[in-house]
C-alpha positions as CSV (number, residue, x, y, z in Angstrom):
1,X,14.1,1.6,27.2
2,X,10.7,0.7,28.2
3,X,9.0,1.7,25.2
4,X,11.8,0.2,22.9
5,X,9.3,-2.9,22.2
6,X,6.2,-1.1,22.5
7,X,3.7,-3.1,19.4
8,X,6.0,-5.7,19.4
9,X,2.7,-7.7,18.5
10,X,1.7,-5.9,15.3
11,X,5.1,-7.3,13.9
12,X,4.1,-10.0,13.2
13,X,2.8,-9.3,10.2
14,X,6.3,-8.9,8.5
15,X,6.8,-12.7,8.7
16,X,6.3,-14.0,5.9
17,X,7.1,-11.1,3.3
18,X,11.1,-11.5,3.9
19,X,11.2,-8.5,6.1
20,X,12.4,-8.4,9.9
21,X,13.1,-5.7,12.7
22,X,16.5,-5.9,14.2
23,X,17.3,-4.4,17.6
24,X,20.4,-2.7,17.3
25,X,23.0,-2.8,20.9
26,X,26.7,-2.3,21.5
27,X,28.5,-4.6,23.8
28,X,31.3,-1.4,25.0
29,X,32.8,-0.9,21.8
30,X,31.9,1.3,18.5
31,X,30.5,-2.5,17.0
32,X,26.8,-2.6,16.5
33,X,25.2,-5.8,16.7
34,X,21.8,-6.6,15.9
35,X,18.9,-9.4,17.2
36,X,16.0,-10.0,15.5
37,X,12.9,-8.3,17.8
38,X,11.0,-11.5,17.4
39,X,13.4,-13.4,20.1
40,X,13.1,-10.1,22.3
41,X,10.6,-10.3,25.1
42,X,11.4,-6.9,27.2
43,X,14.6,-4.7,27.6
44,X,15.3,-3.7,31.0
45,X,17.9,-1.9,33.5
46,X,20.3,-4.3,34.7
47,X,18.5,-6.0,37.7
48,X,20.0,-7.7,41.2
49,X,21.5,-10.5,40.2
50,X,22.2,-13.4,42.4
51,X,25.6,-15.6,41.6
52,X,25.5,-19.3,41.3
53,X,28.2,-21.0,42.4
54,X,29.8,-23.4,39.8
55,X,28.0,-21.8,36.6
56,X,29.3,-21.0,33.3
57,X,31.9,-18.3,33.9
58,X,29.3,-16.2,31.3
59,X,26.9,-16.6,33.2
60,X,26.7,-13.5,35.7
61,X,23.5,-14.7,38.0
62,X,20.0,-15.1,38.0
63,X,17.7,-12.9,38.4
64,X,13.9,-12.7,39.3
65,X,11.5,-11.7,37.1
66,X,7.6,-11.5,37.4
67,X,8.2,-14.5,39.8
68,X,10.5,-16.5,37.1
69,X,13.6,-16.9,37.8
70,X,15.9,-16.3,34.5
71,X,20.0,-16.7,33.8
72,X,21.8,-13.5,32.8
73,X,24.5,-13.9,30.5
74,X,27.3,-11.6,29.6
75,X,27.1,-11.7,25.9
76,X,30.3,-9.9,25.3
77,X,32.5,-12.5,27.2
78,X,30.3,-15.1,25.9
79,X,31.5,-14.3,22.1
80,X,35.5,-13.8,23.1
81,X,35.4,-10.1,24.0
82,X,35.9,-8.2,27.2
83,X,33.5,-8.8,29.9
84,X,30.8,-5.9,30.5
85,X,31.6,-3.6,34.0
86,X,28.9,-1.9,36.0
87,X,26.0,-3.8,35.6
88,X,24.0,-2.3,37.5
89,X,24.0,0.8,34.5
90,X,23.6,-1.4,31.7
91,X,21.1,-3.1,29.6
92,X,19.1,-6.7,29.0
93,X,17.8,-8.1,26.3
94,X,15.2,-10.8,27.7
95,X,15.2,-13.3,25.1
96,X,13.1,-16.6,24.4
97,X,15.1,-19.4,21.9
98,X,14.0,-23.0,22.1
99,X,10.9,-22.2,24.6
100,X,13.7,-21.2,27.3
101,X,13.6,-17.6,28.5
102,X,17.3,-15.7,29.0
103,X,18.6,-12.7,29.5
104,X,22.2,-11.0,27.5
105,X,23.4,-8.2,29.4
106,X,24.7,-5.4,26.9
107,X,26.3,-2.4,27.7
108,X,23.6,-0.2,25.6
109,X,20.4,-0.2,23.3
110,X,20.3,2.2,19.9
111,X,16.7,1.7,18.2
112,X,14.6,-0.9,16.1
113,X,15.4,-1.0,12.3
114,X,13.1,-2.2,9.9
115,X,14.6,-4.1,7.3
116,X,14.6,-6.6,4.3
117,X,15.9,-10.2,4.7
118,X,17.9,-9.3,1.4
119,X,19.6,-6.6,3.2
120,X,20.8,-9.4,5.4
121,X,24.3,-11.3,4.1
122,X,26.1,-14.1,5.1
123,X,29.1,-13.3,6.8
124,X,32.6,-12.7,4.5
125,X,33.7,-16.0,3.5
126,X,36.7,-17.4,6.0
127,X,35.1,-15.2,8.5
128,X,32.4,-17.8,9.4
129,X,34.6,-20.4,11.4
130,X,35.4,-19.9,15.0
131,X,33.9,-16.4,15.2
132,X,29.7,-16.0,16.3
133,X,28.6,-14.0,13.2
134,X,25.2,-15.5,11.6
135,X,25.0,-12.9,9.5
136,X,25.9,-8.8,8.9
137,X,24.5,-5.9,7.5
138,X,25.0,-2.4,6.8
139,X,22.7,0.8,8.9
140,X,23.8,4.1,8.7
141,X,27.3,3.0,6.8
142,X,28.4,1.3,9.6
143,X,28.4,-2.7,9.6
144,X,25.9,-4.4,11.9
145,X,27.1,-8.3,13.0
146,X,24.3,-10.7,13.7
147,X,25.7,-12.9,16.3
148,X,24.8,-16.3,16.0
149,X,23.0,-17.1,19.6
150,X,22.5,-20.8,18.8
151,X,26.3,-20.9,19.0
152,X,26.5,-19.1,22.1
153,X,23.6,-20.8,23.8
154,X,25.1,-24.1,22.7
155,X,28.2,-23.3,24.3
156,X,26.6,-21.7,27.3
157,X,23.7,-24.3,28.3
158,X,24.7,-26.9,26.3
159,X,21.2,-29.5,25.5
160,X,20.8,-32.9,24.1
161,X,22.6,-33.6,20.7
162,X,21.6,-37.5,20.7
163,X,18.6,-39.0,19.2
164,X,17.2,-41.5,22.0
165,X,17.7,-45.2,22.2
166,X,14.4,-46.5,20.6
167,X,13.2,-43.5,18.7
168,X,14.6,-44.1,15.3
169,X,12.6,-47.1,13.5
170,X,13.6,-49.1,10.8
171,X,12.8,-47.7,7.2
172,X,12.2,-48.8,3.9
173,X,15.9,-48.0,2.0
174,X,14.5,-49.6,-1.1
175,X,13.4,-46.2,-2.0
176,X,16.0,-43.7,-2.4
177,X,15.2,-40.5,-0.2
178,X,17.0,-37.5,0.4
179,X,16.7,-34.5,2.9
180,X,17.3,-30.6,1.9
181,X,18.7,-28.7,5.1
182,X,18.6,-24.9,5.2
183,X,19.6,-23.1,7.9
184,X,22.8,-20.0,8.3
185,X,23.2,-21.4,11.8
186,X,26.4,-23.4,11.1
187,X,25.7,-24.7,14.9
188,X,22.2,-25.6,13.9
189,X,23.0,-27.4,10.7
190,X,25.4,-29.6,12.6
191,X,22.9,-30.5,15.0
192,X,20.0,-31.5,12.2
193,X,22.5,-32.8,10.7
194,X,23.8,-35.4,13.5
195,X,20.4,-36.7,14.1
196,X,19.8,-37.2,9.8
197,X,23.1,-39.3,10.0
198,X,22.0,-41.2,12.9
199,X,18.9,-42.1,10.9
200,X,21.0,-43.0,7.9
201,X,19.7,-40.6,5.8
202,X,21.2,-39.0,2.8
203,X,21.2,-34.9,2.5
204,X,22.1,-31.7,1.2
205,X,23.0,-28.7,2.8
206,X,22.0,-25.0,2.4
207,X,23.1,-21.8,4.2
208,X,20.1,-19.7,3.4
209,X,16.5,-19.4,1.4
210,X,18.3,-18.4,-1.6
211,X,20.9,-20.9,-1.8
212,X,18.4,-23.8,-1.1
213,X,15.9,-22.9,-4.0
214,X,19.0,-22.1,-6.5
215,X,19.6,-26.0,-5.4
216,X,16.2,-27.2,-6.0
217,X,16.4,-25.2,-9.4
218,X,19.5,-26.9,-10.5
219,X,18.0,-30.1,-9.6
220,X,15.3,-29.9,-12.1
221,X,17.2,-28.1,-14.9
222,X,19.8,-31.7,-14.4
223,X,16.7,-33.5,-15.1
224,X,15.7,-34.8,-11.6
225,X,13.0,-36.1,-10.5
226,X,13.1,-33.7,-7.3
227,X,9.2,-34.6,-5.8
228,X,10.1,-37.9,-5.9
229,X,13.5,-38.3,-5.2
230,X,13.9,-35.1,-2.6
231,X,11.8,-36.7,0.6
232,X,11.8,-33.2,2.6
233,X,12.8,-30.0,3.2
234,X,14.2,-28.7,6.8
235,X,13.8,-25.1,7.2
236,X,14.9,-22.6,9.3
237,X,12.9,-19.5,9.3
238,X,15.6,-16.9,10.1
239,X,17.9,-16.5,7.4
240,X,19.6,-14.0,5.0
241,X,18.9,-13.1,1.9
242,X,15.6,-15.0,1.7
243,X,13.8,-16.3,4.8
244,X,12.4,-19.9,5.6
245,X,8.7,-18.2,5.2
246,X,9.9,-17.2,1.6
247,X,11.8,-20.2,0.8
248,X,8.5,-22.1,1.5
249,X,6.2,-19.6,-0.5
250,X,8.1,-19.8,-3.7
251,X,8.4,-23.5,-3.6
252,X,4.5,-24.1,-3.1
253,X,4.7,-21.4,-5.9
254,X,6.4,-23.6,-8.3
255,X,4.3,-26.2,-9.9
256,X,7.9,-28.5,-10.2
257,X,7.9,-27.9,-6.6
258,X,4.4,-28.1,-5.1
259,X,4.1,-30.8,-3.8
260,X,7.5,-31.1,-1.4
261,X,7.0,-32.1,2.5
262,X,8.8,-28.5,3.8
263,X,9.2,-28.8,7.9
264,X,9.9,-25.4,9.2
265,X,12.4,-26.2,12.1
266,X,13.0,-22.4,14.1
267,X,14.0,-20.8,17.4
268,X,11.3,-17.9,17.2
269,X,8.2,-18.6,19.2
270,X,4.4,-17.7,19.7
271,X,1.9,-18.3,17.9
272,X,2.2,-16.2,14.7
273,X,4.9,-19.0,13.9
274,X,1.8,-21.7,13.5
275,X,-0.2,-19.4,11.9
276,X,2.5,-18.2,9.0
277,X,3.4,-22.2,8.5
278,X,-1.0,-22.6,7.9
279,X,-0.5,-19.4,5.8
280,X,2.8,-19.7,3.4
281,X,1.7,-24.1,3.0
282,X,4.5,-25.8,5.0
283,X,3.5,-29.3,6.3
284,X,4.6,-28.6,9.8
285,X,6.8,-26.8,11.9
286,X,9.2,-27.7,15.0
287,X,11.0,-24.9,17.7
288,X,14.5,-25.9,17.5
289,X,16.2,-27.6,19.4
290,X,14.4,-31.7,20.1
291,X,16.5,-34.1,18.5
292,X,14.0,-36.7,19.3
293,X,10.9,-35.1,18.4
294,X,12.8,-34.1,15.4
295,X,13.5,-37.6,14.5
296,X,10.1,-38.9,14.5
297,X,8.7,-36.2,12.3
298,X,11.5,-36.4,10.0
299,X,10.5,-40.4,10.5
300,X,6.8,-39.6,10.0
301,X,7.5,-37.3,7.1
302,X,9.8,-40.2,5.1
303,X,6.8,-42.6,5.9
304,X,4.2,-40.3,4.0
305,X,6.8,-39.7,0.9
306,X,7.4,-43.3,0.6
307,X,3.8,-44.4,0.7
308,X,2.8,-41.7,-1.7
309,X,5.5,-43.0,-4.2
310,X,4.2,-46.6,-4.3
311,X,0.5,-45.2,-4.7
312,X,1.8,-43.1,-7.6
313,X,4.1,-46.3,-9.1
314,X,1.0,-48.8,-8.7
């Protein structure tokens, strides 16, 4: 598999244009599941692992790579199904979500797909709750599942759901303000979420691109205000049917819509993430997950709408 990734680099340039590559794996069964290649750093041949005592029982060791020292985690047993045999014969996907480096052992690798974010639905509904599909898709005829790693990492690592004592400030609440949240993570819009409430702010919620700008549409055919009454809109980048990249582009396409605060708020990282936020006109962009820093730009954010609406009213 070392030449699985090979150019990984000159992807980038599908962000941005609703496409993605998925890397396609089986976890010992005929299911395919797929990741996007963006989150994939390498895949390698099982390494030596070394156990930790006390760990998540997912968690199989750690292992040593390039002199950094990384968790492997059975990604089978992490999403309810039979734990993985023979490591030493299978597969890792070294991964990188939320600046923290991780490996998933899988029992094997198929190929890269390149494909269209409209390709890419939301789960059946009812099938959402309790189960780790993000998302699904269809290659060769045969049904792809996203798994939604937020979720599993959530459950696995765990990390800081709280906003800190002394980060939220008090705001002006004489001006109504209100917060659009996109993202199909249902793990991730809970989080966003938790931190909005803690500020006291009022929101709406949206599992993809398309859903959110359908939203913003019906907005202004009810005859709202939506620049000056919607405050922001929270992002994620990866989503079905039309990406945070897209979402973005179409709003700074619509003169109704120009002028909206749009923080894109996303696992992926490098440095073609800052360069596509300069490029598609969002006002800035946050690697999940930071309650606090998220906070003080959504904080920072509210400040600037609020001040602009008085300069517009006076």
């Amino acid at each position: 598999m070392a030449g699985v990734l090979d150019g990984v680099d000159m992807r980038t340039k599908l962000a941005g244009h609703n496409r993605l590559e998925l890397l396609l794996f089986r976890l010992g069964g005929k299911q395919r599941f797929g990741i996007n290649v963006f989150k994939v750093q390498e895949v390698i041949q099982c390494p030596p692992l070394t156990h930790v005592p006390q760990s998540h029982p997912v968690i199989l060791g750690i292992a040593n790579m390039r002199g950094k020292t990384i968790a492997i985690i059975d990604l089978a047993q992490a999403i309810g199904a039979r734990p993985i045999d023979d490591h030493q014969d299978k597969f890792v996907i070294v991964t990188e979500y939320n600046r923290k480096v991780q490996g998933f052992l899988v029992d094997s690798v198929d190929r890269i797909v390149n494909m269209n974010w409209e390709e890419i639905l939301p789960p059946p509904k009812g099938a959402a709750d309790g189960t780790y599909m993000t998302a699904v898709t269809q290659v060769d005829d045969e049904l792809v599942e996203i798994i939604d790693v937020e979720k599993v990492l959530k459950e696995v690592v765990g990390g800081a759901e709280d906003v800190s004592d002394g980060v939220i400030q008090q705001r002006d609440t004489d001006l109504q303000q209100h917060v659009l949240m996109v993202d199909d993570s249902g793990v991730a819009r809970k989080q966003v979420t938790r931190v909005l409430d803690q500020m006291g702010v009022e929101y709406t919620t949206a599992n993809d691109g398309r859903q959110a700008y359908d939203q913003l549409k019906a907005w202004l055919d009810e005859g709202k205000d939506v620049e000056n009454w919607l405050a922001l809109v929270i992002s994620d980048v990866e989503m079905p049917r039309m990406d945070g990249y897209s979402l973005t582009k179409a709003i700074r396409d619509n003169p109704q819509l120009s002028h909206l605060h749009v923080i894109l708020h996303t696992s992926l990282s490098g440095v073609f993430n800052k360069s596509m936020v300069e490029k598609v006109g969002a006002n800035d962009f946050l690697p999940k997950w930071e309650p606090d820093t998220l906070a003080m730009m959504v904080q920072e954010h509210l400040r600037q709408h609020a001040e602009e609406r008085r300069a517009q009213s006076s």
